[in-house]
mmJSON file of the N, C-alpha and C atoms, coordinates in Angstrom:
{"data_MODEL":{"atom_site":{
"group_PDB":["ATOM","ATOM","ATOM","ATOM","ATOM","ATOM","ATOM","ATOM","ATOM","ATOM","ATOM","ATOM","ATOM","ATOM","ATOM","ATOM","ATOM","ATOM","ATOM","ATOM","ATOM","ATOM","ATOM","ATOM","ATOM","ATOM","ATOM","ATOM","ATOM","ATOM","ATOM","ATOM","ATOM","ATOM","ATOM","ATOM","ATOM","ATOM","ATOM","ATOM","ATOM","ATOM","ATOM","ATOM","ATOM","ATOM","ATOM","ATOM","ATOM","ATOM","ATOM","ATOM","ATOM","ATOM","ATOM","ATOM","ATOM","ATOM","ATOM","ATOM","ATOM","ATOM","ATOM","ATOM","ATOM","ATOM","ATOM","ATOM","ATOM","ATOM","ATOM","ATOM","ATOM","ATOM","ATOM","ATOM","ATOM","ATOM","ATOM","ATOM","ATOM","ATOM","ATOM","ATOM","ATOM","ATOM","ATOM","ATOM","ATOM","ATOM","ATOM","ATOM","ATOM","ATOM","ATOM","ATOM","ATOM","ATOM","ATOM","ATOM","ATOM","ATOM","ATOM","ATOM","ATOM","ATOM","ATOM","ATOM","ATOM","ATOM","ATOM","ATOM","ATOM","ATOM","ATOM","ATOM","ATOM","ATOM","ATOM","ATOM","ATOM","ATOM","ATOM","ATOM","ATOM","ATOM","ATOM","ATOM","ATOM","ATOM","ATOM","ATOM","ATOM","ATOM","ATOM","ATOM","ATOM","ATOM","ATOM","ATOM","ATOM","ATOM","ATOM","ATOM","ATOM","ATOM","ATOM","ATOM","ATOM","ATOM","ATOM","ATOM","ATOM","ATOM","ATOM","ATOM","ATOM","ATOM","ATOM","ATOM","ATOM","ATOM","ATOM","ATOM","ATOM","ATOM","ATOM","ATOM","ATOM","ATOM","ATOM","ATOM","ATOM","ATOM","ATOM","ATOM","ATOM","ATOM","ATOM","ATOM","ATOM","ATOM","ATOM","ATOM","ATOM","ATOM","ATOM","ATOM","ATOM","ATOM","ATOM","ATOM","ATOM","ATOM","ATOM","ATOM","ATOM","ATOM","ATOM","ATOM","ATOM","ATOM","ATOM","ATOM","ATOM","ATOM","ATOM","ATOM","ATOM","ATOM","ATOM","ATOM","ATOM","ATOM","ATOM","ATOM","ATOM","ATOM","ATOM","ATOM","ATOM","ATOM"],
"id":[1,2,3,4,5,6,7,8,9,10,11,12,13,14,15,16,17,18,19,20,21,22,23,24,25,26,27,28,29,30,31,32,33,34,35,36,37,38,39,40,41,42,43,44,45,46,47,48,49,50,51,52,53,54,55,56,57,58,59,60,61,62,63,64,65,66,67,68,69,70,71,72,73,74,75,76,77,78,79,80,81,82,83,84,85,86,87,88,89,90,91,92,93,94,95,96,97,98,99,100,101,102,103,104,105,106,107,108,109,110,111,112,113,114,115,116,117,118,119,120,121,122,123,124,125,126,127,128,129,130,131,132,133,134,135,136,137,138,139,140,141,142,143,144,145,146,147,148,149,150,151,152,153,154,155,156,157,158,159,160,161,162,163,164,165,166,167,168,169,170,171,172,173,174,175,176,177,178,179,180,181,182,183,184,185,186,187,188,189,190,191,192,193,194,195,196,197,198,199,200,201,202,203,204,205,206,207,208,209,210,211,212,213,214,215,216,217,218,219,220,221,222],
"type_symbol":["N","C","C","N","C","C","N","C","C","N","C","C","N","C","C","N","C","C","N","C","C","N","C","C","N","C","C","N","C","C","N","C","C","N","C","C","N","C","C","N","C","C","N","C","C","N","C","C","N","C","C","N","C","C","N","C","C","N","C","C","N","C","C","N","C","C","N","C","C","N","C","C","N","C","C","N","C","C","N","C","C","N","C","C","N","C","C","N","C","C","N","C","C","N","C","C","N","C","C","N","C","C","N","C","C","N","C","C","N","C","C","N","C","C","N","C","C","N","C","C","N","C","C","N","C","C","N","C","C","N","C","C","N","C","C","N","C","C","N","C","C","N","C","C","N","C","C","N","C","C","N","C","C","N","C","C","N","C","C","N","C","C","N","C","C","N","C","C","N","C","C","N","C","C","N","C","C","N","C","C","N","C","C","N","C","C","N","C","C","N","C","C","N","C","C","N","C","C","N","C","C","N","C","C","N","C","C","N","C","C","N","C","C","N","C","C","N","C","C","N","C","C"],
"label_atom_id":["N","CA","C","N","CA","C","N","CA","C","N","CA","C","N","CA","C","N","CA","C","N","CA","C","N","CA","C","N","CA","C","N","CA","C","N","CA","C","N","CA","C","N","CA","C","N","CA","C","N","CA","C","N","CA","C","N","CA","C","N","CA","C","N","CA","C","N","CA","C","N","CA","C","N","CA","C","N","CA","C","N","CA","C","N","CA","C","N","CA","C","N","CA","C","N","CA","C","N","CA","C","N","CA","C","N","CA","C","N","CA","C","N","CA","C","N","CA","C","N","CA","C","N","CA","C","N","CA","C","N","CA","C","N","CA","C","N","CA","C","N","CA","C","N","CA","C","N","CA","C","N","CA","C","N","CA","C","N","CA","C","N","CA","C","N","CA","C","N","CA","C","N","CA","C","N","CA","C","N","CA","C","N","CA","C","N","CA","C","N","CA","C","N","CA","C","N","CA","C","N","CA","C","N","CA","C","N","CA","C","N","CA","C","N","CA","C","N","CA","C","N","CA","C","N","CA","C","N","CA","C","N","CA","C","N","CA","C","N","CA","C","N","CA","C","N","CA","C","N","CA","C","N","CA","C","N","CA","C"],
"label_alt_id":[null,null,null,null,null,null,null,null,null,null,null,null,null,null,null,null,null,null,null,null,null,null,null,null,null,null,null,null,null,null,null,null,null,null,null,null,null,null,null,null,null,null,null,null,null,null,null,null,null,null,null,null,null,null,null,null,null,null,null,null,null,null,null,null,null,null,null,null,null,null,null,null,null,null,null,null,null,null,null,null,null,null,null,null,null,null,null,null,null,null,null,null,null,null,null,null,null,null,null,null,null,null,null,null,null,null,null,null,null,null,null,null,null,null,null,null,null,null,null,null,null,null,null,null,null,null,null,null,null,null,null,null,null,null,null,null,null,null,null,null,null,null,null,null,null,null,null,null,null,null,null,null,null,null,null,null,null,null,null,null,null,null,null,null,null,null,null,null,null,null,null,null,null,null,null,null,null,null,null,null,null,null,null,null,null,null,null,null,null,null,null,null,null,null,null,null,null,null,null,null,null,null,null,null,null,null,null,null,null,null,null,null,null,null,null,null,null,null,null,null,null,null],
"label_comp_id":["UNK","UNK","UNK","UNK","UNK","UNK","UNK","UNK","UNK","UNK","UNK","UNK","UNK","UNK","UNK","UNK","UNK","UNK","UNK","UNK","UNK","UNK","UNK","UNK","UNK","UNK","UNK","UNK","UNK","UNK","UNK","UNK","UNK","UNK","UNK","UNK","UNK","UNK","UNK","UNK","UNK","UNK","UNK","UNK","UNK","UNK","UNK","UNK","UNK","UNK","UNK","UNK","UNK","UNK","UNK","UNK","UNK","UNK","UNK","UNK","UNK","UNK","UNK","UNK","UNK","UNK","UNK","UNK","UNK","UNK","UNK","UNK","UNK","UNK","UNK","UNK","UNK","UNK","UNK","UNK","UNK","UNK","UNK","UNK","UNK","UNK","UNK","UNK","UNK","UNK","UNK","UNK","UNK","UNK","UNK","UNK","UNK","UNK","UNK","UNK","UNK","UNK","UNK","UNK","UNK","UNK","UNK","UNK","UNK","UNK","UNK","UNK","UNK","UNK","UNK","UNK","UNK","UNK","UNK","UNK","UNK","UNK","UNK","UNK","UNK","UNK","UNK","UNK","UNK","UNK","UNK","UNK","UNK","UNK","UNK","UNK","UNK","UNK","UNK","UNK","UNK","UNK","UNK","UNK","UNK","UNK","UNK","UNK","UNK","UNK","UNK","UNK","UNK","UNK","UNK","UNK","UNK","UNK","UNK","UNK","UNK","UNK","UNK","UNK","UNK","UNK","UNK","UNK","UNK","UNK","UNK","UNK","UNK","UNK","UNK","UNK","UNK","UNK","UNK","UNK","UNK","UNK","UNK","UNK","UNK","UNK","UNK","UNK","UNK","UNK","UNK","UNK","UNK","UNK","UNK","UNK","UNK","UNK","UNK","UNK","UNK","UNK","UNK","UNK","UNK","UNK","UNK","UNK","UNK","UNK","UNK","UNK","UNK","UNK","UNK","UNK","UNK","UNK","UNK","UNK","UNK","UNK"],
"label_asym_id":["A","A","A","A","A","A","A","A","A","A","A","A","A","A","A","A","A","A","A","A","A","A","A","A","A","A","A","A","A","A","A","A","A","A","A","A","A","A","A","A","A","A","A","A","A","A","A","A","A","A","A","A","A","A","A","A","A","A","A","A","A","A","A","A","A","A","A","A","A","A","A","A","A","A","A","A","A","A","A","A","A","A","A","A","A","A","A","A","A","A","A","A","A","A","A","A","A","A","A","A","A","A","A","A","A","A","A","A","A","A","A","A","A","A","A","A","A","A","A","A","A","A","A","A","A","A","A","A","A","A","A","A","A","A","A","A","A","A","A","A","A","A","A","A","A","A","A","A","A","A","A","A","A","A","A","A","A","A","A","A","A","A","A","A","A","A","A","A","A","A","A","A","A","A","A","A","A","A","A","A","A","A","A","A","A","A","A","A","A","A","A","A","A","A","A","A","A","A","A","A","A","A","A","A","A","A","A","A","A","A","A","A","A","A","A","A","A","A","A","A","A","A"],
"label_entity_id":["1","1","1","1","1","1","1","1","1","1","1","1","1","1","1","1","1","1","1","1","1","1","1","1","1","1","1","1","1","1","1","1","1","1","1","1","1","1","1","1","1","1","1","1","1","1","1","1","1","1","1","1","1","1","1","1","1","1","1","1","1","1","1","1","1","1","1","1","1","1","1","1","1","1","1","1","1","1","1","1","1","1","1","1","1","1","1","1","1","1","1","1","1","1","1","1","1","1","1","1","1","1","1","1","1","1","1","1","1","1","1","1","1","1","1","1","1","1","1","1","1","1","1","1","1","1","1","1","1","1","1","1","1","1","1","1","1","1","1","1","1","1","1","1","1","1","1","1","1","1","1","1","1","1","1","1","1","1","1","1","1","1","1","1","1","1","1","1","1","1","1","1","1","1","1","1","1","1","1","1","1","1","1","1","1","1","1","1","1","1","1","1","1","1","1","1","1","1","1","1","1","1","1","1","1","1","1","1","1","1","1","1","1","1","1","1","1","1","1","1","1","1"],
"label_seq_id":[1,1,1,2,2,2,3,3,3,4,4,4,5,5,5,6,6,6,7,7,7,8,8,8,9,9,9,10,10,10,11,11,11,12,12,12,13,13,13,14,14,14,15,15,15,16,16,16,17,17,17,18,18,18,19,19,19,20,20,20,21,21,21,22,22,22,23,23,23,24,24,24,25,25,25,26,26,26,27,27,27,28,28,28,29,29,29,30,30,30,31,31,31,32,32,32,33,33,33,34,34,34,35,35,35,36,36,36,37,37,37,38,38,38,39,39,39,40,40,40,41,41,41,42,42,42,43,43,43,44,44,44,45,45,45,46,46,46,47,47,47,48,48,48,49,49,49,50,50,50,51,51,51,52,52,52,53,53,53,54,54,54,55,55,55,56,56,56,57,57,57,58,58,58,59,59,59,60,60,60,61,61,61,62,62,62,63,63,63,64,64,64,65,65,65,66,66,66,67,67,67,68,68,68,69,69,69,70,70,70,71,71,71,72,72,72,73,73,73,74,74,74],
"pdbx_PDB_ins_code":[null,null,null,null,null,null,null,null,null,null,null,null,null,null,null,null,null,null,null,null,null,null,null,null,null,null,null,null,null,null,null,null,null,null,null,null,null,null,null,null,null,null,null,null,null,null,null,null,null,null,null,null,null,null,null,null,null,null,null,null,null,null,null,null,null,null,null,null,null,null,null,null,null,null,null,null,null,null,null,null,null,null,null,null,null,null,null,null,null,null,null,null,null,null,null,null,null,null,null,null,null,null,null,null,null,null,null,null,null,null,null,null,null,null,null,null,null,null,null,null,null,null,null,null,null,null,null,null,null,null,null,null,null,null,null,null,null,null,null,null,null,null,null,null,null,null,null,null,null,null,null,null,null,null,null,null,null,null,null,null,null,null,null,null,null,null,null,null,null,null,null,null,null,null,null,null,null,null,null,null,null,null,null,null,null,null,null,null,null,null,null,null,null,null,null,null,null,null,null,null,null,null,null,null,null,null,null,null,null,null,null,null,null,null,null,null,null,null,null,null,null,null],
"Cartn_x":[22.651,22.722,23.254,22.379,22.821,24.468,25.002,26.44,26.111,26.79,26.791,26.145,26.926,25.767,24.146,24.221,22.89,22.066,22.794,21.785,21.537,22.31,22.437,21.329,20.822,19.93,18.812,18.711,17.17,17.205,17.641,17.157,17.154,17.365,16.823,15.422,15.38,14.418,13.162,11.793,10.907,9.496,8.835,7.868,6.637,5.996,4.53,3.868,2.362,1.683,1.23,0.081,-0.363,-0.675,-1.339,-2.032,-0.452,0.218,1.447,1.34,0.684,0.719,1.483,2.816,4.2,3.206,4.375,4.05,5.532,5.399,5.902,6.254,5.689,6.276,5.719,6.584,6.397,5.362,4.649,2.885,2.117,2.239,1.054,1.175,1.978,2.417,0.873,0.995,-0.283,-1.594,-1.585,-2.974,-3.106,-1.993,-1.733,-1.175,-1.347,-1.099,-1.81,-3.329,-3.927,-3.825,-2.985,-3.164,-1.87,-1.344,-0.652,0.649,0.774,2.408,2.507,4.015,4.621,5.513,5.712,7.055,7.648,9.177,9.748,11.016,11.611,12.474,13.538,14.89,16.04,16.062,14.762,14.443,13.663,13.346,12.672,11.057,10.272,9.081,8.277,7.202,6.228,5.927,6.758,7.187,5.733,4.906,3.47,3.599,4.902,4.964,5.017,5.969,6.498,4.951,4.136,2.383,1.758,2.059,1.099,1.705,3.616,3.397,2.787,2.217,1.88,0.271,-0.173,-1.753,-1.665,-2.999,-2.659,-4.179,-3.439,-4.405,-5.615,-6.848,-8.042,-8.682,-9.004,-9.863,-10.178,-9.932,-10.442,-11.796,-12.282,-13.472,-14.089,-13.479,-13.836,-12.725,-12.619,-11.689,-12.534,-11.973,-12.511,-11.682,-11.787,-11.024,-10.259,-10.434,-9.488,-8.673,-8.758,-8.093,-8.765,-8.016,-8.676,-8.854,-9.41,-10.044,-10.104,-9.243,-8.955,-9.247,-9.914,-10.185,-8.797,-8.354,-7.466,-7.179,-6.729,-6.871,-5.264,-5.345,-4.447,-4.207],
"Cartn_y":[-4.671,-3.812,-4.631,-4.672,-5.389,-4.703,-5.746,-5.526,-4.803,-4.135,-3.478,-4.009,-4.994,-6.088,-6.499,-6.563,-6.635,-5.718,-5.025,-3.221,-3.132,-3.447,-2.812,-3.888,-5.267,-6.155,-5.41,-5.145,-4.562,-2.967,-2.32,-1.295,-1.678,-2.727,-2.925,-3.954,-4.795,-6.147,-4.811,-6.065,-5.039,-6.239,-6.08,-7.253,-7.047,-7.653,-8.227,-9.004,-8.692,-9.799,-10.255,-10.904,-12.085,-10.913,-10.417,-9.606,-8.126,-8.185,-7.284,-5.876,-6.161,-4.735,-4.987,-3.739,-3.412,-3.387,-4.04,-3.85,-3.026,-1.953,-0.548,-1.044,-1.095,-1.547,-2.504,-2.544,-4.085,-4.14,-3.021,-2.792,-3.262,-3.176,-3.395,-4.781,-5.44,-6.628,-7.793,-7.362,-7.975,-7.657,-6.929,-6.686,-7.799,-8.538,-9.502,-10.688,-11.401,-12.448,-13.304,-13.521,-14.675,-14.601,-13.856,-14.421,-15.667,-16.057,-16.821,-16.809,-16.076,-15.839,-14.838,-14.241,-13.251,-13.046,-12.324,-12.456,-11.253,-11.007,-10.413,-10.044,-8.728,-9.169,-7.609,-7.641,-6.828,-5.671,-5.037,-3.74,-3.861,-4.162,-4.531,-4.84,-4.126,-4.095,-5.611,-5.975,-7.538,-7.673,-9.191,-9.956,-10.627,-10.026,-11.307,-12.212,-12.348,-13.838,-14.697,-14.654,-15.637,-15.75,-15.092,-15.455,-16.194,-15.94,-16.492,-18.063,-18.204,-19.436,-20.809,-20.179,-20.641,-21.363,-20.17,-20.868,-22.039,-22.892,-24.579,-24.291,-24.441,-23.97,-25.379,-25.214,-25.652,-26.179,-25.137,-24.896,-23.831,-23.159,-22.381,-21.85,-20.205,-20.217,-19.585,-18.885,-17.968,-17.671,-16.941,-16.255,-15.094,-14.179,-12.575,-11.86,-11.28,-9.749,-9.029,-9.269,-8.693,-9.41,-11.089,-11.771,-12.946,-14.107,-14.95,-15.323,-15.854,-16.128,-17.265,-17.632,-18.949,-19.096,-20.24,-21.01,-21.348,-20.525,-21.385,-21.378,-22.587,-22.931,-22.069,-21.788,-21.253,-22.07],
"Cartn_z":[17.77,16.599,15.43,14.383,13.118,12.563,11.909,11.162,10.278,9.592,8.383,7.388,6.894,6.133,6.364,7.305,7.675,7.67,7.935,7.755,6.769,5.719,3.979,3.394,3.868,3.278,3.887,5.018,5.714,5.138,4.539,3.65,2.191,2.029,0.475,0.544,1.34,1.48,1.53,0.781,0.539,0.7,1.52,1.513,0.532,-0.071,-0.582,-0.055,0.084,-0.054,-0.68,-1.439,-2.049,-3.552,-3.252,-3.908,-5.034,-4.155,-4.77,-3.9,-2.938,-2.05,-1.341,-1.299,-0.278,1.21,2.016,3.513,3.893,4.131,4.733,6.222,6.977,8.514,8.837,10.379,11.003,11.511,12.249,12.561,11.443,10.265,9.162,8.51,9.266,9.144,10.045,11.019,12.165,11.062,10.146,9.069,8.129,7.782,6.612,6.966,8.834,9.509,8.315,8.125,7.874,6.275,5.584,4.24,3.673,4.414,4.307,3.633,2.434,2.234,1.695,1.926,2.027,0.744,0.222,-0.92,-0.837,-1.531,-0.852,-2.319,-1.967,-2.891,-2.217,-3.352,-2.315,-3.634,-3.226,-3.788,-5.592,-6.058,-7.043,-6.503,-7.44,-7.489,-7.364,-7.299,-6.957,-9.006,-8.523,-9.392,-9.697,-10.462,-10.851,-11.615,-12.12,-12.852,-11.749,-10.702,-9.469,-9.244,-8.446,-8.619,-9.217,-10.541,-11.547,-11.506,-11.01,-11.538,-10.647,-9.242,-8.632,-8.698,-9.28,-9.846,-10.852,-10.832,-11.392,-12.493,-13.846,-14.919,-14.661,-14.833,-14.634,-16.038,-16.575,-17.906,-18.862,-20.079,-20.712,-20.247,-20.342,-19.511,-21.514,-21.698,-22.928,-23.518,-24.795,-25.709,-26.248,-26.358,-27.442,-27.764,-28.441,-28.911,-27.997,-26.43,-25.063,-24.356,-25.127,-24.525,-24.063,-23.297,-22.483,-21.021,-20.631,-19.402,-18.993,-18.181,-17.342,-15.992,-15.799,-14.482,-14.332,-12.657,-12.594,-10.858,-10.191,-8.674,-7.909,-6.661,-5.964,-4.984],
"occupancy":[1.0,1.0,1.0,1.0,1.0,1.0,1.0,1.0,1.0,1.0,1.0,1.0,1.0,1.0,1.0,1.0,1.0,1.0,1.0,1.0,1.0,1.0,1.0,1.0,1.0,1.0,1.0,1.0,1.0,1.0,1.0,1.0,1.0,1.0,1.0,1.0,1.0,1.0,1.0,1.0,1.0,1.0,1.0,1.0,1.0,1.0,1.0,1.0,1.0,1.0,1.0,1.0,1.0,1.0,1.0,1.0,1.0,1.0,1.0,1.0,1.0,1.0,1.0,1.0,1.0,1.0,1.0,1.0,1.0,1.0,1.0,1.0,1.0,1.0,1.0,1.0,1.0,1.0,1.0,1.0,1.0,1.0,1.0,1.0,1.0,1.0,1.0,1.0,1.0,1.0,1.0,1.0,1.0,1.0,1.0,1.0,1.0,1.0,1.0,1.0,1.0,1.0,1.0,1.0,1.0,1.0,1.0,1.0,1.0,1.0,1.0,1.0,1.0,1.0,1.0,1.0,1.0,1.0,1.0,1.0,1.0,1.0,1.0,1.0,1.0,1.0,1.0,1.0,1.0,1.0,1.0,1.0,1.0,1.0,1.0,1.0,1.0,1.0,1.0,1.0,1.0,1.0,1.0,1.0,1.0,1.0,1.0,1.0,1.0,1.0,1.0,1.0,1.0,1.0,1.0,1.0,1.0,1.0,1.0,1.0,1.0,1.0,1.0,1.0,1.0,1.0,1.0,1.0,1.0,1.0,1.0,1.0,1.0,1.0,1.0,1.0,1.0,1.0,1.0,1.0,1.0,1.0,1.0,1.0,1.0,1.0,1.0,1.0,1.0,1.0,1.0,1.0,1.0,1.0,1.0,1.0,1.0,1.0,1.0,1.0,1.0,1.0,1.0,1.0,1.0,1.0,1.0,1.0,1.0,1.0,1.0,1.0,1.0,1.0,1.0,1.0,1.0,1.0,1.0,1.0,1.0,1.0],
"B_iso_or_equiv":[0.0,0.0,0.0,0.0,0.0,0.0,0.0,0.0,0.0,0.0,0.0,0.0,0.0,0.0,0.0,0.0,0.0,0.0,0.0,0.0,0.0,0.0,0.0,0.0,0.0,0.0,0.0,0.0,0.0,0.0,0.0,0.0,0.0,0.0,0.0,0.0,0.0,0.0,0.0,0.0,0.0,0.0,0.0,0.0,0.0,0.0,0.0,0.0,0.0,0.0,0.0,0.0,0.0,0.0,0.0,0.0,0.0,0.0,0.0,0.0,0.0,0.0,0.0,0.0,0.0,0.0,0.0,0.0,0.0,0.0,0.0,0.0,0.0,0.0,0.0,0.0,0.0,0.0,0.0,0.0,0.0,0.0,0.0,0.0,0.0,0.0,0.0,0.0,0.0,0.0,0.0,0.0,0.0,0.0,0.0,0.0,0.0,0.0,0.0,0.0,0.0,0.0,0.0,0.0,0.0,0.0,0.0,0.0,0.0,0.0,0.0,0.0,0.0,0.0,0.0,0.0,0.0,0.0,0.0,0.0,0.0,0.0,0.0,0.0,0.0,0.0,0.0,0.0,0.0,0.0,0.0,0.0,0.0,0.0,0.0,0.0,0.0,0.0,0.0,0.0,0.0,0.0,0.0,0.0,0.0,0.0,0.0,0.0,0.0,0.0,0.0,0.0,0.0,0.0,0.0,0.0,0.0,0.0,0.0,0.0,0.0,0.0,0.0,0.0,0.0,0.0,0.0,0.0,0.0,0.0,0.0,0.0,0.0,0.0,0.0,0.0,0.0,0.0,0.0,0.0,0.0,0.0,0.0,0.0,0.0,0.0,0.0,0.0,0.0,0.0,0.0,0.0,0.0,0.0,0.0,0.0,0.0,0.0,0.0,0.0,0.0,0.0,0.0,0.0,0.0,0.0,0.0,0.0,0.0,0.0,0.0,0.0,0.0,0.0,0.0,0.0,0.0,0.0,0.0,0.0,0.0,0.0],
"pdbx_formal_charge":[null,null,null,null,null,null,null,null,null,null,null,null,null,null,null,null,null,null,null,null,null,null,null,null,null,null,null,null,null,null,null,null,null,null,null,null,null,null,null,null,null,null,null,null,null,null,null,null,null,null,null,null,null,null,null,null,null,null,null,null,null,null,null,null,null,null,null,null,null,null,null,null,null,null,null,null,null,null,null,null,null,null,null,null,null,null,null,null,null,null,null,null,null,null,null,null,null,null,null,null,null,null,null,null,null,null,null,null,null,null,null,null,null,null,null,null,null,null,null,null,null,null,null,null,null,null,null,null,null,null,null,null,null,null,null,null,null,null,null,null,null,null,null,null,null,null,null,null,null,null,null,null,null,null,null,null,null,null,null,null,null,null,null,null,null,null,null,null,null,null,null,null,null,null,null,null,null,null,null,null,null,null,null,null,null,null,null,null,null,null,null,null,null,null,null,null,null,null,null,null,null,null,null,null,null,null,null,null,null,null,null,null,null,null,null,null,null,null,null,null,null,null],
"auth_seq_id":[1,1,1,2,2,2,3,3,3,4,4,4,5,5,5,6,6,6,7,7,7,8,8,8,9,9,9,10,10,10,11,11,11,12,12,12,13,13,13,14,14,14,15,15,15,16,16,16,17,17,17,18,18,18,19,19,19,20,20,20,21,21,21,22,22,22,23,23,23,24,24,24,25,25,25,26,26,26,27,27,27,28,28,28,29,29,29,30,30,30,31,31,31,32,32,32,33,33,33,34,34,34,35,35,35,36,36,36,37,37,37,38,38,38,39,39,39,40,40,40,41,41,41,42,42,42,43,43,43,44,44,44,45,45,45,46,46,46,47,47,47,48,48,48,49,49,49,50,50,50,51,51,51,52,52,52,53,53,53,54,54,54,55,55,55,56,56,56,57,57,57,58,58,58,59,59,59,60,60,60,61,61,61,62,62,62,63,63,63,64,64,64,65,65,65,66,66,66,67,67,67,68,68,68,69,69,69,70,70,70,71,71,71,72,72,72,73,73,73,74,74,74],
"auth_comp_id":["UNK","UNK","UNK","UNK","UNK","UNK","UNK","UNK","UNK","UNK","UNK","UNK","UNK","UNK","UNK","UNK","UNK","UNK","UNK","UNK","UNK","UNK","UNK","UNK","UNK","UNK","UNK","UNK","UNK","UNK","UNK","UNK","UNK","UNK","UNK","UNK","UNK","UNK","UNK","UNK","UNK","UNK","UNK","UNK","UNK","UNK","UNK","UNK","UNK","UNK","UNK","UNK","UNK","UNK","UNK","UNK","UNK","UNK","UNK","UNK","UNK","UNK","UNK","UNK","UNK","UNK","UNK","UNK","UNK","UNK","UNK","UNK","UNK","UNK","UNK","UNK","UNK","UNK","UNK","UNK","UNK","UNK","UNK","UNK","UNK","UNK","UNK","UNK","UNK","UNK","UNK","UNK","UNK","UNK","UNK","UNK","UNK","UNK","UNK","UNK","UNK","UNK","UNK","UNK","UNK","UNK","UNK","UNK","UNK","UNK","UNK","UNK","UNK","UNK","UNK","UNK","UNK","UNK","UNK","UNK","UNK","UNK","UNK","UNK","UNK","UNK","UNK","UNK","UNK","UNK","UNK","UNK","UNK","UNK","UNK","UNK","UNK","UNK","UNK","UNK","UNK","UNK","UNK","UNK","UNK","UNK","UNK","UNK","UNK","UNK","UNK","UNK","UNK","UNK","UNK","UNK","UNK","UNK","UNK","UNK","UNK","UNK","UNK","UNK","UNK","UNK","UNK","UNK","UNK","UNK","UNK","UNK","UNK","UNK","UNK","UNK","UNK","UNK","UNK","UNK","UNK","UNK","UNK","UNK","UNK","UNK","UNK","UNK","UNK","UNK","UNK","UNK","UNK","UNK","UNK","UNK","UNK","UNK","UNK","UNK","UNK","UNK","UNK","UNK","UNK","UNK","UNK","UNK","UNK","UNK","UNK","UNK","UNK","UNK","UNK","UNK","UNK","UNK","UNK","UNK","UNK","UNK"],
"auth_asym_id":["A","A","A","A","A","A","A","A","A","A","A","A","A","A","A","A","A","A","A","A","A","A","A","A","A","A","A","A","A","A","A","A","A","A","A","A","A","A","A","A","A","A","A","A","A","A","A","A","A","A","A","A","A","A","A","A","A","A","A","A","A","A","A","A","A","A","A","A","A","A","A","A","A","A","A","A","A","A","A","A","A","A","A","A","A","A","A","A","A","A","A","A","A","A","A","A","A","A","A","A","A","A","A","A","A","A","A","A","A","A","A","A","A","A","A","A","A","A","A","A","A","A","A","A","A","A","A","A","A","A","A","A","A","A","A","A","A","A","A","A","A","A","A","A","A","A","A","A","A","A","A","A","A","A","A","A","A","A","A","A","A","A","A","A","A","A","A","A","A","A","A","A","A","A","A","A","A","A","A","A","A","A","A","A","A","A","A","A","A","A","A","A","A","A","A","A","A","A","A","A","A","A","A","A","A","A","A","A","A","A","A","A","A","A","A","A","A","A","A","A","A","A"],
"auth_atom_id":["N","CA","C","N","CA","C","N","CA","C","N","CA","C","N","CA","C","N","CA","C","N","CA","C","N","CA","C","N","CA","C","N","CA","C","N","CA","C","N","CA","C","N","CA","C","N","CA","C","N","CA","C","N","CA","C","N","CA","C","N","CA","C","N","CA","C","N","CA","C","N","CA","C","N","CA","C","N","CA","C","N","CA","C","N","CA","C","N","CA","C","N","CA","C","N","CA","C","N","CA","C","N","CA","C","N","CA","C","N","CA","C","N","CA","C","N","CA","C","N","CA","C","N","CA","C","N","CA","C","N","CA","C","N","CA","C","N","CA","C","N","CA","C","N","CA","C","N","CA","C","N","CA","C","N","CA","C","N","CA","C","N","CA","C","N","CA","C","N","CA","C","N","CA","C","N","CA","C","N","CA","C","N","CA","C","N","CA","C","N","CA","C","N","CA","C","N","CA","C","N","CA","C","N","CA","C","N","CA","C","N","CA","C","N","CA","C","N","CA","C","N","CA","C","N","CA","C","N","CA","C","N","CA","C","N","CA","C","N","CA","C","N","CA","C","N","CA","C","N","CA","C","N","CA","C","N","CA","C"],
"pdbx_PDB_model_num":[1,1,1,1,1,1,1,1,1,1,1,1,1,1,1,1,1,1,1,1,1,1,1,1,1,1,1,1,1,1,1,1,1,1,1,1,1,1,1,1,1,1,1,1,1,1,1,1,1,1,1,1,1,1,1,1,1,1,1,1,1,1,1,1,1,1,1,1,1,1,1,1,1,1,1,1,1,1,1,1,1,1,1,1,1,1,1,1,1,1,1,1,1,1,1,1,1,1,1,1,1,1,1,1,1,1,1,1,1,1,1,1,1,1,1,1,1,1,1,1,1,1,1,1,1,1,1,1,1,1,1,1,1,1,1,1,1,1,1,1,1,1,1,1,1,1,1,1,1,1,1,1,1,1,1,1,1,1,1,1,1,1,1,1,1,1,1,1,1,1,1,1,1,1,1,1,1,1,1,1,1,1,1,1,1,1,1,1,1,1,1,1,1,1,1,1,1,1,1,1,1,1,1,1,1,1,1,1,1,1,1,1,1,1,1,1,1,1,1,1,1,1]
}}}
């Protein structure tokens, strides 16, 4: 049986995967084996900057009026 402390991190810890979708239990965990990483945080929502800063800018693809559009590698 976890310590107190320990209990109090495993009700706040909150997993993501790649994409920013919460994984809810340890069963739906075996659904998201092969995407390779996990992120995680102690109750706060999926951080898409930490994401983004992982992608490696490539090339300008376009610019318009909605914004721009980058090639960029993962």
């Amino acid at each position: 049986m976890p310590g107190y402390k320990e209990q109090k991190i495993q009700d706040k810890l909150r997993l993501f995967t790649i994409k920013g979708v919460e994984v809810y239990s340890y069963e739906s965990l075996s659904n998201v084996h092969n995407l390779g990483h996990l992120y995680y945080s102690f109750g706060e929502d999926f951080n898409y900057q930490i994401r983004y800063s992982q992608l490696k800018f490539k090339k300008e693809l376009g610019k318009g009026g909605f914004g721009v559009v980058n090639l960029m590698y993962d």
